[in-house]
N, C-alpha and C positions, 0 to 999 in steps of 0.2 A: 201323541202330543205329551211333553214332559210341563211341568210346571216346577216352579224354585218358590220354595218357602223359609224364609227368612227367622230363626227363631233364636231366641234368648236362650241360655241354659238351662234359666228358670221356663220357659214356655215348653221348653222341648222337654223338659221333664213330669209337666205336667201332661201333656198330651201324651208320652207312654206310658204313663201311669193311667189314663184313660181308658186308652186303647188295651191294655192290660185288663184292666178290669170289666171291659166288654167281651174279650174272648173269655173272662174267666165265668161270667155271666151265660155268655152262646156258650160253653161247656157244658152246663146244668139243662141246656136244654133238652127236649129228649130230640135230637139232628136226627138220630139213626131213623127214628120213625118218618122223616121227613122225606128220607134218600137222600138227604145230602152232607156228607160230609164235612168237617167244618174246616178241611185246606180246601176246600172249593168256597170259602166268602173271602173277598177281594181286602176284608180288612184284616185275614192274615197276613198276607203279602205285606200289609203295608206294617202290619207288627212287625216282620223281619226286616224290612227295612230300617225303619227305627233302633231293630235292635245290632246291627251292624253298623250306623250310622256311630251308635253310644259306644260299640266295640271298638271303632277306630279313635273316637276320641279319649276313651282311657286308655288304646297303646299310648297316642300322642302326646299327652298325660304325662305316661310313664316314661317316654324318651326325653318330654321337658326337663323331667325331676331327676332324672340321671345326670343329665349334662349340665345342671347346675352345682 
């Protein structure tokens, strides 16, 4: 099941800056002790997302400002 989430610039900036500083957070954990490594928590996936989402929107960005 996919889900659509509708966000502001300002929202979507705020929620990876979040989710940034939870993985940065789960970093300092001691994972290894755990066995599980930390691309095995479903909220990296969703960092990468995010941060490919912000990739396309600074190319698009930058095609805007060229062509003005």
């Amino acid at each position: 099941m996919t889900k659509l989430l509708e966000l502001t610039e300002d929202e979507f900036e705020v929620l990876h800056e979040l989710v940034a500083n939870t993985l940065d957070e789960m970093d300092t954990w001691d994972l290894a002790d755990a066995g599980v490594p930390l691309s095995d928590y479903e909220i990296v996936h969703v960092f990468n997302k995010l941060n490919r989402l912000q990739e396309k929107q600074n190319a698009i960005n930058k095609l805007n400002r060229l062509n003005t």
